[in-house]
C-alpha positions in Angstrom: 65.2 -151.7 55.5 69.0 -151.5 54.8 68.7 -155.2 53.6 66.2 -154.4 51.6 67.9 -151.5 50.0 70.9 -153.5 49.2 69.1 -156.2 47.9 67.0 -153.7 45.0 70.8 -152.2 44.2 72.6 -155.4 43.4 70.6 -156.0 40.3 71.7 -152.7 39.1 75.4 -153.3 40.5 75.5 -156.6 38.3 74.1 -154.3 35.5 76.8 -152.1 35.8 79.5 -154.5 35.9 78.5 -156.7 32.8 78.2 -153.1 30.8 81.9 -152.4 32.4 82.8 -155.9 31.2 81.4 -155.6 27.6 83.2 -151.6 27.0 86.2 -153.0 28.1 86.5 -156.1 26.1 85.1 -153.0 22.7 87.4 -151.0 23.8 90.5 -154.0 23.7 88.5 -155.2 20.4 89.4 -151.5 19.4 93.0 -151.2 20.5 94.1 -154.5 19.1 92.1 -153.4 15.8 94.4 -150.0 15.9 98.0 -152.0 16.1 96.8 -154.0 13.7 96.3 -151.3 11.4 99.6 -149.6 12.7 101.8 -152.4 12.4 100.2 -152.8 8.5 100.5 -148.7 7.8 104.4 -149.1 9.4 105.4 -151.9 7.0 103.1 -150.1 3.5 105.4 -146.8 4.3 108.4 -148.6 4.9 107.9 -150.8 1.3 107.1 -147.4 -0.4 110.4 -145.3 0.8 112.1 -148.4 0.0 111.1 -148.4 -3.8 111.2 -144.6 -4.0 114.6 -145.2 -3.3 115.2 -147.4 -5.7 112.9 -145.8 -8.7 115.6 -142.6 -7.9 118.4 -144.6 -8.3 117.0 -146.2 -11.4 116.2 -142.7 -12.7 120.0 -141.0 -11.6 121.5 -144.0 -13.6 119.3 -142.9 -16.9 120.3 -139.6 -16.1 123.8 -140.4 -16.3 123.3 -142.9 -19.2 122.0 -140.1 -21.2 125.1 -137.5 -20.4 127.4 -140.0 -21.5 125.8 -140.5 -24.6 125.1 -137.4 -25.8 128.5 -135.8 -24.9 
């Protein structure tokens, strides 16, 4: 009877594994989908401080532009 029993779980052992199999490669599918969209988020807020800092040094140089000129 032990052979038996064995014999009725490996179906659901194989089961078991291909479901294990199939999470993992989601949850991979799901991790490499999240540093994508890191790595793309990183380099969008590195671009915008990057222009902020230039649009404030455009603006300090009208600033100063318009102090010279109207003194």
């Amino acid at each position: 009877m032990a052979s038996l029993a064995t014999t009725q779980d490996q179906p659901h052992l194989v089961s078991l594994v291909l479901q294990s199999k199939k999470a993992l490669q989601h949850g991979q599918e799901l991790c490499s989908l999240a540093h994508e969209r890191s790595r793309t988020s990183s380099k969008a807020a590195f671009d915008i401080l990057g222009l902020d800092a230039k649009v404030r040094w455009v603006i300090e140089g009208i600033v100063e532009q318009l102090k010279v000129s109207f003194h």
